[in-house]
KOLZA-387962 format. One record per residue (C-alpha): x, y, z; residue in one letter. Coordinates in steps of 0.5 Angstrom, whole numbers, padded with zeros to 4 digits, always signed. Layout:
N
XYZA/...
REM end
This chain:
428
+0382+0422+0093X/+0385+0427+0097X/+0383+0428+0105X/+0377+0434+0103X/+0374+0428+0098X/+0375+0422+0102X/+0372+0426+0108X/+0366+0428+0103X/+0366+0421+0102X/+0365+0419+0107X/+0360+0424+0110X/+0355+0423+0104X/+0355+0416+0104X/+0360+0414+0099X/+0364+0408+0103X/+0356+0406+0106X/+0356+0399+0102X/+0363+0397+0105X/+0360+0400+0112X/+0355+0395+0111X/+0358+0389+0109X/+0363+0391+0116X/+0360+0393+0121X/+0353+0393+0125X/+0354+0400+0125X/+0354+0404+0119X/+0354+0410+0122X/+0360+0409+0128X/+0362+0407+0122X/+0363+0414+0119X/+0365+0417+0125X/+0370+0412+0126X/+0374+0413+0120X/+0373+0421+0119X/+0376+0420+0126X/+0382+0416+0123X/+0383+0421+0117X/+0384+0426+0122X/+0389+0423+0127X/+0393+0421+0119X/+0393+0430+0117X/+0396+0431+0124X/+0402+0427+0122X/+0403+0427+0115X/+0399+0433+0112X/+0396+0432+0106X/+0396+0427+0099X/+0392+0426+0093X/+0391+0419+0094X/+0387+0417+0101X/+0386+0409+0101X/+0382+0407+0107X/+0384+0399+0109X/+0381+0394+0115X/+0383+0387+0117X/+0379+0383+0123X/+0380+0380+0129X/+0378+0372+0129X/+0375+0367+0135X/+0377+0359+0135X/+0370+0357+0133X/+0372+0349+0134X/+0378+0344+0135X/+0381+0347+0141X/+0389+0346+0141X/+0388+0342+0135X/+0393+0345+0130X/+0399+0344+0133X/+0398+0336+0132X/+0396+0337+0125X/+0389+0337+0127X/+0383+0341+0124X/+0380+0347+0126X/+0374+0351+0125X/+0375+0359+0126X/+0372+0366+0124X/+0373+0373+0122X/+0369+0378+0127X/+0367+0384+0126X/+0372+0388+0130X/+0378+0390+0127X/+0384+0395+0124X/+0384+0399+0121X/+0388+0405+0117X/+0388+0410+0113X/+0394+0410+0108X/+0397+0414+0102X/+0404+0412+0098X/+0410+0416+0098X/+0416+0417+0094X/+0421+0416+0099X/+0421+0408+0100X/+0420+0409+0108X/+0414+0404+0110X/+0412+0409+0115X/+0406+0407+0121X/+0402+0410+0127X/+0398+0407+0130X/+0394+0410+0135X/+0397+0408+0143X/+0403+0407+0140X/+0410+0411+0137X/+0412+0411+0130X/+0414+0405+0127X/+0419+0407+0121X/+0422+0402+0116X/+0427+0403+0110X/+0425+0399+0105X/+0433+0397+0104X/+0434+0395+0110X/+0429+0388+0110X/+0434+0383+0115X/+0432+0381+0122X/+0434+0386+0127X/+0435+0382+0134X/+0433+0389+0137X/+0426+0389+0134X/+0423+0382+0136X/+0416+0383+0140X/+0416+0389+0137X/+0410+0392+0131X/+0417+0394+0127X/+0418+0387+0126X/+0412+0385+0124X/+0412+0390+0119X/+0419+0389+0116X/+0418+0382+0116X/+0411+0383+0111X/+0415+0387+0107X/+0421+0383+0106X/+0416+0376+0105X/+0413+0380+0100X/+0419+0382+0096X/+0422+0374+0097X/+0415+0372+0094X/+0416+0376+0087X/+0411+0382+0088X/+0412+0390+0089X/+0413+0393+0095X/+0414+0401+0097X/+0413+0407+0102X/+0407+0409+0105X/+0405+0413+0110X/+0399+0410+0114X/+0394+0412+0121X/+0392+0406+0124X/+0387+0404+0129X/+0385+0397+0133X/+0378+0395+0136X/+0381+0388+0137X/+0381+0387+0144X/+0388+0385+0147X/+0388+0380+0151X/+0382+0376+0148X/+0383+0371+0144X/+0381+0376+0138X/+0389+0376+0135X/+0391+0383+0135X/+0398+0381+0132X/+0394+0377+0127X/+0390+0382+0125X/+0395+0388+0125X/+0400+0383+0120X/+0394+0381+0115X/+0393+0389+0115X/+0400+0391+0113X/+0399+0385+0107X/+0393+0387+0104X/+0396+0394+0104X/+0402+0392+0100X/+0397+0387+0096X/+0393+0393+0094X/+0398+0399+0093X/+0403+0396+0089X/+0400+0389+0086X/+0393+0391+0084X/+0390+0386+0090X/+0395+0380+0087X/+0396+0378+0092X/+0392+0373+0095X/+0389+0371+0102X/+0392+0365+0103X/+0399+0368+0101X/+0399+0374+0106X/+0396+0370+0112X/+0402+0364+0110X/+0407+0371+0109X/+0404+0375+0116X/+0406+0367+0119X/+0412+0367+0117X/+0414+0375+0120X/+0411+0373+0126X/+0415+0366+0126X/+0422+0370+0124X/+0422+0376+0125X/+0417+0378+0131X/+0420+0371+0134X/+0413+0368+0136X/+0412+0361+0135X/+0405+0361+0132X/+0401+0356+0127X/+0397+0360+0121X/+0390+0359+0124X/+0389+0367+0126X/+0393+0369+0121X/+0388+0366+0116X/+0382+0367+0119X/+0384+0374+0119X/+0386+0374+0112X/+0380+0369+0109X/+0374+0372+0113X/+0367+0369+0114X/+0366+0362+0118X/+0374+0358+0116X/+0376+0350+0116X/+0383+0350+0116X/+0386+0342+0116X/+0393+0342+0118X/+0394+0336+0116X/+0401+0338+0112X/+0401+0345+0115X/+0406+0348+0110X/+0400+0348+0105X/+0393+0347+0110X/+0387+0346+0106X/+0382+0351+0108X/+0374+0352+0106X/+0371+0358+0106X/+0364+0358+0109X/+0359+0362+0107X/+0354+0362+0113X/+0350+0368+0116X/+0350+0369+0123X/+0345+0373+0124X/+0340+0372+0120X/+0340+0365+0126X/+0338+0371+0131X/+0344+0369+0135X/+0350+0374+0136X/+0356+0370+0138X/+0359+0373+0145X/+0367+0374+0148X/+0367+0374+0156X/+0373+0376+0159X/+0373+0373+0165X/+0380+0377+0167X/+0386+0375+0167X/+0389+0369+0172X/+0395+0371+0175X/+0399+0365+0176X/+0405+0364+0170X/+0401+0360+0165X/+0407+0358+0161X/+0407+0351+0163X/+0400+0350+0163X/+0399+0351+0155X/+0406+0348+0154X/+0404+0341+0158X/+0399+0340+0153X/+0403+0341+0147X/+0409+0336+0151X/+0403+0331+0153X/+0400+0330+0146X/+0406+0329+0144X/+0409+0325+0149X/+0402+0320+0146X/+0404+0321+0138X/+0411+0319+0139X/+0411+0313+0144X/+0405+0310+0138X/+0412+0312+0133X/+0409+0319+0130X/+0411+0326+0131X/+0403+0328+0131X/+0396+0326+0134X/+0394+0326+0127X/+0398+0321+0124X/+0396+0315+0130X/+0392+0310+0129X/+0386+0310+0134X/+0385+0303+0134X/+0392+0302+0137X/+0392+0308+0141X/+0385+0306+0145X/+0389+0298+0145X/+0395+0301+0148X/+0392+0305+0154X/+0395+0301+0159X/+0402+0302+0157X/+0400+0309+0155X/+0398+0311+0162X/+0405+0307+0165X/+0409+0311+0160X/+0405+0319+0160X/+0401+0319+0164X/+0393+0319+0165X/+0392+0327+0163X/+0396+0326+0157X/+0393+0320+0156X/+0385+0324+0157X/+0388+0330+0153X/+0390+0325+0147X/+0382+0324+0147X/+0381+0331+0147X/+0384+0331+0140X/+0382+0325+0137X/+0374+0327+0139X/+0375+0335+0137X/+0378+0334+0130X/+0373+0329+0128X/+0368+0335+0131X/+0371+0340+0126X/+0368+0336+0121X/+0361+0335+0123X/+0361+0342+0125X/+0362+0344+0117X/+0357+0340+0115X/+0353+0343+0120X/+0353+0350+0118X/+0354+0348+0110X/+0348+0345+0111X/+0345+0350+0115X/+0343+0345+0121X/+0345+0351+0127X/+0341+0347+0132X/+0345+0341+0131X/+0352+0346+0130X/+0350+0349+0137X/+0349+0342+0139X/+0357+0341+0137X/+0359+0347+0140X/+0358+0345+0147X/+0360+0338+0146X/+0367+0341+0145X/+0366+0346+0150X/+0365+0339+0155X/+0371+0335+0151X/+0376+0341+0154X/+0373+0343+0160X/+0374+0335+0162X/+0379+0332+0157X/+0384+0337+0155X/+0382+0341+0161X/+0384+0347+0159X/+0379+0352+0164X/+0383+0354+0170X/+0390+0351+0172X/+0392+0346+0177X/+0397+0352+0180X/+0392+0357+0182X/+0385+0353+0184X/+0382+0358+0187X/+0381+0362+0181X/+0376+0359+0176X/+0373+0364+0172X/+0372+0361+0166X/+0369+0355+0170X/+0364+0360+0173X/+0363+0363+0166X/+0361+0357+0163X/+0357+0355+0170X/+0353+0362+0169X/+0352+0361+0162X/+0350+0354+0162X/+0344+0356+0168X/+0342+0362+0164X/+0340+0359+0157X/+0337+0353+0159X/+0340+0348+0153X/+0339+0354+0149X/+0346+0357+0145X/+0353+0354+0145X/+0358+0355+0150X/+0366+0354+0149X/+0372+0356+0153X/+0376+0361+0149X/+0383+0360+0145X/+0388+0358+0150X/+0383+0357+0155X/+0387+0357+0164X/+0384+0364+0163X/+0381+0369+0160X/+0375+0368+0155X/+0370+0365+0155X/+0365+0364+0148X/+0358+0364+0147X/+0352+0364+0142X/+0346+0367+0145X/+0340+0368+0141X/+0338+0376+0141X/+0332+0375+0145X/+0336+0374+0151X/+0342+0378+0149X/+0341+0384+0153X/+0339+0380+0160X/+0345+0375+0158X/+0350+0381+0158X/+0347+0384+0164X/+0347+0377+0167X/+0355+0376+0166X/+0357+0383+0168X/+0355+0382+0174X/+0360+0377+0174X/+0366+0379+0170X/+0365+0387+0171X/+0362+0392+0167X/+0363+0392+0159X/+0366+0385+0160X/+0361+0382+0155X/+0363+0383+0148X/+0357+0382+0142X/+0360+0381+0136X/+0359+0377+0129X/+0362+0374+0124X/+0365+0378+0119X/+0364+0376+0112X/+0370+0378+0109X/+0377+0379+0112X/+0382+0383+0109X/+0379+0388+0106X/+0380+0394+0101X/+0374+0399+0102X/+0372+0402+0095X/+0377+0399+0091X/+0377+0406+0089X/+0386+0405+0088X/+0384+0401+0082X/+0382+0406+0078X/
REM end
């Protein structure tokens, strides 16, 4: 489609159904995109083949610092996202905008790491085009307008949802979708690892990449298992919430990598490399020694893990069984393993703030053993998550922002796709 059609389209309806399936909003939708195809006529002009693509951002569901012991984890795509609007080109030039942002420009014959790009968007997208190439598919040049509602800073994995988007682009535009979600979420890892030089796991990028409600094991972390969950969130009258608390201001980079060191000073002094591989029995008999040689907090957040990877589990069969009541239940029950176990909601550097602990305080005196809540990803600051029911949903909104600032409560759902072509129309 050229811009004219693509935005006639869009006016009449025509890209309507994939709306639906995305957003809660059909009409923000439309302004939405004929925004986007503005912004990509300013800067490339036009073109006869307009494709409009989407990668969601993602929320932790259950298992909290989990996957780097080889654990498990429970995650879902929700319904805020990038987006973009793309045509190919004829030059082998992967050129992209996104809005905020300068362009990133990258020569297809150049695909190597460049020192100079690490933390850069231009190494996220080099190194997805160069994964890509090595994994036997097609790449090419194309120009591409993007747009992000994923709120940085949340939890949510902008980064995630940027690589999968840049995977699902290629997987369209030169493999007629051959490439598979599993694959681009290994490949946006791998970019992210090698190229963008930041040492993550493969949960954001495979909830981002997958969709829906997602267990993934990470028991052999080079080929997770990983379950799909078909479950609709909203037909349960219950709207998940992100509370940003704001950001505390001490340096938190020890915080998060104590908890790595402590679980792995547990595994290795019980002869493993992981939490995962221990025997349970053994490390509950061995307690005293553990206690002498770790610490106490290594040895509490080590049950942390024990009782969080086991509750992923339950959590799934939770909601492949349609049990919500008991899957709430379960959601608090980790909430409460890390706020007292892993304690991960405020740092030991910086006790005077505690915003997630008065967001969970709040929270918890507001629904009265209604919902679930939950610390947010990495947890010492930041976010908080909620499952509300929607008949309360806008006194709890008012409640907590009263707290946390204006516009700090964002509802949202569980998306049931992840990256996404919209219309398929690149297909005929």
């Amino acid at each position: 489609m050229s811009l004219q059609e693509i935005r006639m389209s869009v006016k009449s309806g025509g890209y309507d159904k994939d709306f639906g399936i995305l957003y809660r909003s059909v009409d923000e939708a439309r302004f939405r995109y004929l925004k986007a195809v503005d912004e990509f006529e300013k800067l490339y002009g036009d073109s006869e083949e307009i494709n409009f693509f989407s990668a969601p951002g993602r929320t932790e569901v259950g298992g909290n610092h989990t996957d780097h012991q080889h654990g498990r984890v429970l995650a879902g795509s929700v319904d805020l996202d990038v987006i973009a609007v793309v045509a190919k080109n004829n030059d082998n030039t992967v050129r992209i905008k996104s809005e905020g942002y300068e362009m990133d420009v990258i020569d297809l014959n150049q695909l190597d790491v460049i020192e100079s790009e690490e933390g850069k968007a231009s190494a996220l997208i080099r190194g997805m085009c160069a994964y890509i190439k090595q994994s036997g598919f097609e790449i090419g040049g194309f120009n591409a307008y993007t747009t992000s509602n994923v709120l940085k800073g949340s939890g949510l994995s902008s980064s995630a949802a940027f690589e999968v988007l840049v995977g699902v682009i290629l997987s369209h535009l030169f493999n007629n979708g051959k490439v598979d979600a599993v694959e681009i979420a290994k490949l946006a890892q791998k970019a992210e690892n090698v190229y963008f030089g930041k040492p993550c796991g493969l949960m954001d990028q495979t909830a981002s990449s997958v969709g829906g409600f997602t267990a993934i094991d990470f028991a052999d972390p080079k080929n997770p298992i990983i379950e799909k969950i078909d479950f609709d969130l909203a037909s349960h009258n219950h709207s998940l919430c992100i509370v940003n608390t704001g950001g505390n201001h001490a340096d938190l980079t020890g915080d998060y990598a104590s908890i790595t060191e402590e679980m792995r000073a547990i595994a290795n002094a019980l002869g493993e490399d992981y939490l995962r591989d221990i025997d349970e029995d053994e490390f509950f008999a061995k307690i005293p020694t553990l206690r002498e040689e770790c610490g106490d907090r290594a040895v509490i957040r080590a049950m942390h893990f024990l009782a969080d990877n086991a509750l992923v589990t339950e959590e799934k069969q939770a909601l492949l069984e349609n049990r919500f009541d008991d899957f709430l239940s379960m959601i608090k029950k980790s909430g409460n393993s890390s706020f007292r176990y892993l304690q991960n909601v405020f740092s030991v550097s910086a006790p005077t703030e505690q915003g997630l602990s008065l967001a969970l305080a709040l929270t918890e005196r507001f629904l009265k053993g209604r919902g679930g809540y939950r610390v947010h990803g990495g947890g010492f600051a930041g976010t908080i998550q909620a499952f509300v029911p929607n008949d309360i949903l806008e006194d709890y909104k008012k409640m907590i922002e009263a707290a946390f600032g204006e516009d700090n409560c964002y509802v949202l759902n569980i998306r049931p796709v992840g990256g996404y072509a919209l219309s398929q129309s690149i297909y005929t």
